[in-house]
TORLOBA-703955 format. One record per residue: residue number from 1; y, z, x of N, C-alpha, C, O in turn. Coordinates in steps of 0.1 Angstrom, whole numbers, plus 5000, padded with zeros to 4 digits. Each point is the difference from the previous one (the first is absolute). Layout:
! residues N
 seq n_py n_pz n_px ca_py ca_pz ca_px c_py c_pz c_px o_py o_pz o_px
 NUM    Y    Z    X     Y     Z     X    Y    Z    X    Y    Z    X
...
This chain:
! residues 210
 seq n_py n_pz n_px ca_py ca_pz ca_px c_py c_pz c_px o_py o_pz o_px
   1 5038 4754 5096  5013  5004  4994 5008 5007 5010 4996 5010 5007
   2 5016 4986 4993  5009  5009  5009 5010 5005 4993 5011 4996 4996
   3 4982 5016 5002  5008  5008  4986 5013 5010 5012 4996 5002 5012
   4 5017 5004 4983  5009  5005  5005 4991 5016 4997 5001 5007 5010
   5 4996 4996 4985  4994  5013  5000 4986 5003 4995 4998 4995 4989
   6 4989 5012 5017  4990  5002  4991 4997 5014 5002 5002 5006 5010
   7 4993 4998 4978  4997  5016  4997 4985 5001 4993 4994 4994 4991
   8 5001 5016 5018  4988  5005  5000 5004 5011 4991 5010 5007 5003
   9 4986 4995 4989  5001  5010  4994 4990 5012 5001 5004 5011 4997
  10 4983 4986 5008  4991  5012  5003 4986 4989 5003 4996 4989 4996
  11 4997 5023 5014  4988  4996  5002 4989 5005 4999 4997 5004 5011
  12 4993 4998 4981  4993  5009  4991 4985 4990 5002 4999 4989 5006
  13 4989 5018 4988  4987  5001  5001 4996 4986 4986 4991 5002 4992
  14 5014 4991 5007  5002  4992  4989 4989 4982 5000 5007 4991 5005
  15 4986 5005 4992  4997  4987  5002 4996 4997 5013 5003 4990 5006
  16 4984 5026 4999  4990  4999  5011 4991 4992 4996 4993 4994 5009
  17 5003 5002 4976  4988  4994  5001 5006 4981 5004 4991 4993 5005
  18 5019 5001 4994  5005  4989  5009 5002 5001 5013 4993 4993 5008
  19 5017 5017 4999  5000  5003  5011 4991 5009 5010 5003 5005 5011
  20 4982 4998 4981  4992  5004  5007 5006 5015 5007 4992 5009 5001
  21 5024 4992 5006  5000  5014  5012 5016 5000 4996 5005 4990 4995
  22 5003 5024 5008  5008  4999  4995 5010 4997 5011 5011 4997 4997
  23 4984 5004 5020  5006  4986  5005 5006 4989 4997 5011 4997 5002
  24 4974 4994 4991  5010  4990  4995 5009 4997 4989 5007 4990 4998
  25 4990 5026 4994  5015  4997  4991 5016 5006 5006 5010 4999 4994
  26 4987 5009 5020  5011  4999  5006 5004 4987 5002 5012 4999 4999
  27 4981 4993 5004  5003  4986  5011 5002 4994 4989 5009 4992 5003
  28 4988 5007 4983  5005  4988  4991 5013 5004 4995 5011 4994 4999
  29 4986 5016 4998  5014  5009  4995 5018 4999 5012 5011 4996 4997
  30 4986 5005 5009  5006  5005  5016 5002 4979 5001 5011 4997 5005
  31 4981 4995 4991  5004  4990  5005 5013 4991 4992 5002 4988 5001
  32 5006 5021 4991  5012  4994  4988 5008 5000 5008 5009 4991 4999
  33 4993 5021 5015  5012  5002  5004 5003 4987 5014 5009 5000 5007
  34 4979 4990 4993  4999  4992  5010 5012 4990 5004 5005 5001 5012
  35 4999 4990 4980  5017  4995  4998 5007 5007 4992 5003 4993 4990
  36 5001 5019 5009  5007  5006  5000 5016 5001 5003 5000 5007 5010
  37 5007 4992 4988  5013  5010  5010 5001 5013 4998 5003 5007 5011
  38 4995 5000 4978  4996  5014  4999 4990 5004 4991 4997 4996 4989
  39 4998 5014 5021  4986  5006  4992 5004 5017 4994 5006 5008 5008
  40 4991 4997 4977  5001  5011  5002 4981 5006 4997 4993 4995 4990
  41 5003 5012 5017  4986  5007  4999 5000 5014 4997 5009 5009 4998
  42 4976 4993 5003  4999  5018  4995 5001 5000 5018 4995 4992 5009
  43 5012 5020 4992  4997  5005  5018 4991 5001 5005 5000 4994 5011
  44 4988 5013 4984  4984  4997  5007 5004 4982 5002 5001 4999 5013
  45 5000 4993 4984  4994  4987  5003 5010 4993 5009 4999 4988 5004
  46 5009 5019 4999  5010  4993  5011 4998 4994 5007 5007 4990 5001
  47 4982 5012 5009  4995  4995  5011 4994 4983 4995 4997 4990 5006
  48 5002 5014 4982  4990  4986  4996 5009 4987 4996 4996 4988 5001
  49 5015 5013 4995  5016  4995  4996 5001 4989 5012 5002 5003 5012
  50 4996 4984 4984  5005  4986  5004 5008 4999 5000 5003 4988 4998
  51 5009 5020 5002  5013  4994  5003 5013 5009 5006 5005 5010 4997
  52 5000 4981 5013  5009  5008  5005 5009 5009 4994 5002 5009 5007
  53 5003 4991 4982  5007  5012  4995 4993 5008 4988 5000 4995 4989
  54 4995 5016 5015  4993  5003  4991 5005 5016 4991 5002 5007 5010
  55 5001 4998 4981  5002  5007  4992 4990 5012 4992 4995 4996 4989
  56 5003 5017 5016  4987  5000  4998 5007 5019 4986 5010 5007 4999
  57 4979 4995 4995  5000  5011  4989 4992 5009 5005 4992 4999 5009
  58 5013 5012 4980  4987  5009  4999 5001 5017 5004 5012 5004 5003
  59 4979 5003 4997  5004  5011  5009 5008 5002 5013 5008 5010 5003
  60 4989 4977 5006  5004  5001  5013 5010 4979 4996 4998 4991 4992
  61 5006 5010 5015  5012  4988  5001 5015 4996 5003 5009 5007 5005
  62 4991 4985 4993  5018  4997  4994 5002 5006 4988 5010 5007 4999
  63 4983 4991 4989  5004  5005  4989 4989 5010 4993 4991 4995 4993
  64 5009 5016 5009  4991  5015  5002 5005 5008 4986 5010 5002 4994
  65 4975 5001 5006  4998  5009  4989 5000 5013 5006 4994 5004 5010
  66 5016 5004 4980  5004  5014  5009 4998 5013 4992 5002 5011 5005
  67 4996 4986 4985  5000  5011  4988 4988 4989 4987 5000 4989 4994
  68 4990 5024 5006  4996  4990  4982 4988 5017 4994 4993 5008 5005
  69 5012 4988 4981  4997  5010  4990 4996 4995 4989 5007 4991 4995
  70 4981 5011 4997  4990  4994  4990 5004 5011 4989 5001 5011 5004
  71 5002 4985 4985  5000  5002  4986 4995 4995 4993 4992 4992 5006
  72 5007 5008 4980  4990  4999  4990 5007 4986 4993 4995 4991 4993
  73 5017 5012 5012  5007  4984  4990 5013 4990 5008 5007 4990 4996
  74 4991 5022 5018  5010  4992  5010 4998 5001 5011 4992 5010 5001
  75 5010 4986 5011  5000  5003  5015 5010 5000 5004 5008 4990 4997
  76 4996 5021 5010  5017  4995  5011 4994 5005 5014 4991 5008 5004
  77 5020 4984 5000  4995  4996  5018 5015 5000 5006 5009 5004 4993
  78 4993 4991 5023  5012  4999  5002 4992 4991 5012 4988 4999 5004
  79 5024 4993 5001  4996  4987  5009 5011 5002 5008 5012 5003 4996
  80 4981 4994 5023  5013  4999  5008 4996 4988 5004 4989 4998 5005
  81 5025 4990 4994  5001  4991  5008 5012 4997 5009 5012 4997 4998
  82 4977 5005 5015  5008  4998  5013 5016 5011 4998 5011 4997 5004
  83 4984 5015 4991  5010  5011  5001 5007 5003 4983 5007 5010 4997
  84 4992 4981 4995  5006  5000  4990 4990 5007 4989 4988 4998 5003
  85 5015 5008 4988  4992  5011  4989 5000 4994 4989 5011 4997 4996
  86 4978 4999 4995  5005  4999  4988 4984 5011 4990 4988 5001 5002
  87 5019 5003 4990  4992  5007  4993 4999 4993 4984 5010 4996 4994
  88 4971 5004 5001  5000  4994  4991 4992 5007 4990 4990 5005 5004
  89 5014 4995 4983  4990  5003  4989 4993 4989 4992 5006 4994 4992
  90 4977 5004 5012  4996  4988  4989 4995 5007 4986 5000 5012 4997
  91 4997 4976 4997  5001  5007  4985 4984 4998 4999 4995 5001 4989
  92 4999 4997 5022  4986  4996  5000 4992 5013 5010 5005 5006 5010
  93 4983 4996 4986  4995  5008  5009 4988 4992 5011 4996 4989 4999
  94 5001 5017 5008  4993  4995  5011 5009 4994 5011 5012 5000 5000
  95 4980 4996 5011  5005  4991  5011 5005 4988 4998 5012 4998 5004
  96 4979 4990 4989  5006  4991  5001 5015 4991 4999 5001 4988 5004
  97 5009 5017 4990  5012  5001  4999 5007 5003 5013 5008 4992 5006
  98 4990 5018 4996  5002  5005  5015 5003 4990 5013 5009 4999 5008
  99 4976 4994 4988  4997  4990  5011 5014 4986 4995 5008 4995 5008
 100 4991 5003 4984  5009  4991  4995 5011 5002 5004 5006 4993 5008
 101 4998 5018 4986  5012  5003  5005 5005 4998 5018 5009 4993 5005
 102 4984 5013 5000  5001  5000  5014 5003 4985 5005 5009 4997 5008
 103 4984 4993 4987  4997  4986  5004 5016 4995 4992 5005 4991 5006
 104 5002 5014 4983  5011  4995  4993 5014 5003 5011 5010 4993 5003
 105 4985 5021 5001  5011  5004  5011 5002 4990 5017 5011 4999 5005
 106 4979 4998 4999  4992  4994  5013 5008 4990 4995 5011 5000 5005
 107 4987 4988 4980  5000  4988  5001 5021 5002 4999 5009 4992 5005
 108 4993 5017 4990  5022  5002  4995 4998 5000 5019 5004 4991 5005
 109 4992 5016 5000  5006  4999  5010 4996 4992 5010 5002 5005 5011
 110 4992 4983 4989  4998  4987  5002 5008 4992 4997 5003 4991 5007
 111 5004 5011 4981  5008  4989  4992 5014 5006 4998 5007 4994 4992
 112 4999 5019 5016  5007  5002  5000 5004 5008 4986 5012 4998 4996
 113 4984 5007 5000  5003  5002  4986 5002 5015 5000 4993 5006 5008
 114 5014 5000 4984  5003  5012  5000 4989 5010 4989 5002 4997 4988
 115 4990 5011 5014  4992  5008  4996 5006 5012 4994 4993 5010 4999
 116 5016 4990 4998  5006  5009  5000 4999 5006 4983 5000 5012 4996
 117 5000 4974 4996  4997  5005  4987 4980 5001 4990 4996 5002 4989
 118 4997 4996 5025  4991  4998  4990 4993 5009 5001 4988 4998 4998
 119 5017 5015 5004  4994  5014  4993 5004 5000 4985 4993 5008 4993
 120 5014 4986 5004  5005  5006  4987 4991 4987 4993 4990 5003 4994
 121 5013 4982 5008  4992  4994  5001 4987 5000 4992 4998 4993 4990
 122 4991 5015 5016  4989  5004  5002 5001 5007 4988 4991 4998 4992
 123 5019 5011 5004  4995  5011  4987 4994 4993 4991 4990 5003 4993
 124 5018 4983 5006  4994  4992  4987 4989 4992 5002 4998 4993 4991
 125 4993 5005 5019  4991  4995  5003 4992 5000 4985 5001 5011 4994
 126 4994 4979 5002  4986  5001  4987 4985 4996 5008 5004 4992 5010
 127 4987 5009 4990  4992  4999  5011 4992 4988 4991 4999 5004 4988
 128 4993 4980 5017  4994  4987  4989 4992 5010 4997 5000 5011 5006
 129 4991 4984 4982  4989  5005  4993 4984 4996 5008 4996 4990 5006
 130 5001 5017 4993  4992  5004  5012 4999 5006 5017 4991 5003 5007
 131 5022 4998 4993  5006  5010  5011 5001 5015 5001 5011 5006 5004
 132 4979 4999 4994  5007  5019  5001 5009 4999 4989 5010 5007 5000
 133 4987 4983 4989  5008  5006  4988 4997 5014 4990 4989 5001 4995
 134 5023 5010 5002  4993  5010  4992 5002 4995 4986 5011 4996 4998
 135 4980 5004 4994  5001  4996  4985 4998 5019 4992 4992 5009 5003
 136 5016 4991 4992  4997  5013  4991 4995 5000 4983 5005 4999 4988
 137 4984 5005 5018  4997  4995  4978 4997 5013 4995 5003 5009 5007
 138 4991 4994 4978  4999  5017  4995 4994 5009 5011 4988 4999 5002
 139 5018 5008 5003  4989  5015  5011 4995 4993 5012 4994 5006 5009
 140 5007 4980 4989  4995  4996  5014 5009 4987 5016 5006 4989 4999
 141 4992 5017 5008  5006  4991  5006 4994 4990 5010 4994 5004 5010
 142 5007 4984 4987  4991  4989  5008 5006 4992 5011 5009 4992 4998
 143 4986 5012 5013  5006  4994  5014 4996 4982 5004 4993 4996 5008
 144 5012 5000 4986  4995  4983  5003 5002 4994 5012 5011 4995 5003
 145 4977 5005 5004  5001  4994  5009 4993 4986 5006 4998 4997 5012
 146 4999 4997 4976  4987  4990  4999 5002 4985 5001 4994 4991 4994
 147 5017 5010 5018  5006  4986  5004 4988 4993 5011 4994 4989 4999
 148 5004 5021 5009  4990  5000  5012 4997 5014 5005 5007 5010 5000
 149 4978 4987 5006  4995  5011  5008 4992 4997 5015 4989 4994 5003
 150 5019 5010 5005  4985  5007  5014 5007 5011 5005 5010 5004 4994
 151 4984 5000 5017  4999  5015  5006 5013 5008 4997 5001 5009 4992
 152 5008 4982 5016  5016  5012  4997 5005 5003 4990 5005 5011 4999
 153 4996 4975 4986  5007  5000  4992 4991 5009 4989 5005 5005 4990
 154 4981 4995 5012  4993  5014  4994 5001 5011 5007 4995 5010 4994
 155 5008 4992 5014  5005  5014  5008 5013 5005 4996 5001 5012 5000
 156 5012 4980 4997  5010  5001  4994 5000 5001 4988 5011 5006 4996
 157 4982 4991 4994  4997  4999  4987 4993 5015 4995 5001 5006 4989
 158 4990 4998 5023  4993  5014  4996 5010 5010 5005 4999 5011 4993
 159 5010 4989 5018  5008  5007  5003 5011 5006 4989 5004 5011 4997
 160 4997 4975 4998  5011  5002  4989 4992 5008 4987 5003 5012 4998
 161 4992 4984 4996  4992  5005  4993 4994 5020 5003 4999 5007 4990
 162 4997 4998 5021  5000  5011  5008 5013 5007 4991 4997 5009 4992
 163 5020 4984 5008  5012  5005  4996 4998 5005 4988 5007 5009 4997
 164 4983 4984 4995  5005  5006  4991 4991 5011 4990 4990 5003 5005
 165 5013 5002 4984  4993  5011  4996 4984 5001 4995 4997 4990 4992
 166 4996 5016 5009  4989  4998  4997 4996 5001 4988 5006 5009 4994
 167 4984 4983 4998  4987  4995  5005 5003 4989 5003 5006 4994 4991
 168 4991 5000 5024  5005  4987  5003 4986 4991 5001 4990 5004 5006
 169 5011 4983 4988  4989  4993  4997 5007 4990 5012 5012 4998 5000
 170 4977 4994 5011  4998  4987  5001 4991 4990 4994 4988 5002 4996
 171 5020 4987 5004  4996  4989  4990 4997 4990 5011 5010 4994 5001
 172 4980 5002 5008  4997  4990  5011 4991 4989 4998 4989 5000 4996
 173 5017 4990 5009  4987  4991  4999 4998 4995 5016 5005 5008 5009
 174 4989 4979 4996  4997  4995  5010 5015 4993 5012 5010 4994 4996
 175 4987 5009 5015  5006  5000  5012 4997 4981 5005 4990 4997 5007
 176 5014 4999 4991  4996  4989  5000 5003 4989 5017 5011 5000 5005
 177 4980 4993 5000  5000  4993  5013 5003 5006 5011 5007 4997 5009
 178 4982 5018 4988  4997  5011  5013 4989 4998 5011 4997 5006 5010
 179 4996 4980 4983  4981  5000  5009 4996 5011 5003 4998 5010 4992
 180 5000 4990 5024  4990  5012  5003 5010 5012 5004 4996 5007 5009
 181 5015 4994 4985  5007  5013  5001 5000 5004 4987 5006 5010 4997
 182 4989 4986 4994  5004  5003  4983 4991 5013 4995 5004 5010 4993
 183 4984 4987 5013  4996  5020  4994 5003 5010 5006 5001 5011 4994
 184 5003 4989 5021  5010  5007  5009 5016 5004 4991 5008 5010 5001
 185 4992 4980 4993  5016  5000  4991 5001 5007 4989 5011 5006 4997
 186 4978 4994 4995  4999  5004  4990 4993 5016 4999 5001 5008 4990
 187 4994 4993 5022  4995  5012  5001 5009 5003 5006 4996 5012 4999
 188 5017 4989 5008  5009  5007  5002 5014 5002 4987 5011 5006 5001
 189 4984 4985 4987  5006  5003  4986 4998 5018 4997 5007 5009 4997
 190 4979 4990 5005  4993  5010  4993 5007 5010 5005 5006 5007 4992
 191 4994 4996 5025  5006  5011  5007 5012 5006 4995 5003 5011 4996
 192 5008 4973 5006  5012  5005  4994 5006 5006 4986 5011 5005 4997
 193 4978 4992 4996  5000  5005  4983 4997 5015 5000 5005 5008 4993
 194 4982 4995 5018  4999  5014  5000 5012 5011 5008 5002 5012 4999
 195 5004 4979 5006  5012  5004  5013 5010 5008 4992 5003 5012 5000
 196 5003 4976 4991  5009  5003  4993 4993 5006 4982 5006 4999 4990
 197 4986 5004 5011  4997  5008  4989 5001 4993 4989 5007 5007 4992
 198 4990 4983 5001  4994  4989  4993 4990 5005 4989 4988 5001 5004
 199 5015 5002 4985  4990  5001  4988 4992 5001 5002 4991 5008 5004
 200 5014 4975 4992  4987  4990  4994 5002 4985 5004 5010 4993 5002
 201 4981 5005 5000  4998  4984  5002 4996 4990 4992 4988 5001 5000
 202 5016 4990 4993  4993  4990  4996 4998 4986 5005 5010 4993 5000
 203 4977 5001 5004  4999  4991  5007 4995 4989 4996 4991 5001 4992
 204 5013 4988 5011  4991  4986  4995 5003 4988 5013 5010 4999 5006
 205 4977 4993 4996  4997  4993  5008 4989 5003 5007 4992 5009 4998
 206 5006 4980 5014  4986  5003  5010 5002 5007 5010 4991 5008 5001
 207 5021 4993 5010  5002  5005  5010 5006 5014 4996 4998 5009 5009
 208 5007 4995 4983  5004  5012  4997 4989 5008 4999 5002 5012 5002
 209 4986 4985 4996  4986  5010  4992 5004 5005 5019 5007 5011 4999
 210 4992 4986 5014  5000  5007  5012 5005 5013 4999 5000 5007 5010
């Protein structure tokens, strides 16, 4: 395919037990931007980017994360691209928004598009169901996040969760197409639950008993 633009959206610990090393999920990942005309990437992977024009995010980039602040029911951040400011409030907590966002700004200014309104934009974000959705029912509030799981997006999910008031219960089950990194994975669940000060846990599956 010789697509006019491809976007990496992130490169994570995800589907080692197919690609065996996370080398080659650089190289499969990293291999969209091959016919390309523009690529936008996370900055760590620049180097890895098939294609001459490449557009990269993140803490360090063209389009840089410069400011970010975790709340219990929102995050605001501020983003500089290539000298320009925009400051945003999501209505969602955690990172992954963040990351989106940053990739929304990279691709406007690819396409020429003016960024200008989608801070405001953003207030109205609704996040799909299974997304870091907050559902609020009697005295309790339930963080849904049970679209998918491996390493980061359970590290984000407990992070978020950390926000808010205690007694905070995790509800986890299995990390799924980790091979021989998966009790390494799951034993670093445990860490992070004690990190951030985590109840309780309840658990179901095989790889989680780690």
């Amino acid at each position: 395919v010789e697509q006019d633009i491809a976007i990496v959206t992130a490169v994570e610990t995800a589907h080692v037990e197919g690609f065996k090393t996370f080398e080659r999920i650089v190289e499969e990942k990293m291999s969209i931007t091959a016919k390309a005309h523009t690529a936008i990437v996370p900055h760590a992977f620049a180097g890895h980017s098939r294609c001459g024009e490449t557009i990269t995010f993140g803490r360090n980039g063209d389009v840089k994360l410069t400011g970010l602040a975790h709340f219990s029911s929102r995050t605001e951040f501020s983003v500089d691209c290539r000298g320009r400011k925009l400051r945003f409030t999501a209505p969602v907590p955690g990172y992954s928004l963040v990351n989106a966002t940053l990739i929304a700004v990279a691709l406007a200014m690819c396409l020429g598009v003016d960024a200008s309104f989608f801070p405001e934009a953003l207030k109205s974000f609704t996040p799909l169901e299974g997304r870091l959705r907050l559902v609020r029912l009697k005295g309790v509030l339930l963080i849904d996040d049970t679209y998918n799981a491996n390493p980061r997006s359970v590290e984000n999910a407990i992070k978020v969760l950390s926000l808010q008031p205690e007694p905070r219960v995790a509800v986890l089950a299995d990390m799924a197409e980790l091979g021989e990194y998966s009790k390494t994975a799951h034993e670093q669940v445990a860490e992070l639950l004690q990190r951030h000060n985590i109840q309780e846990l309840i658990a179901f599956g095989t790889e989680i008993r780690a």
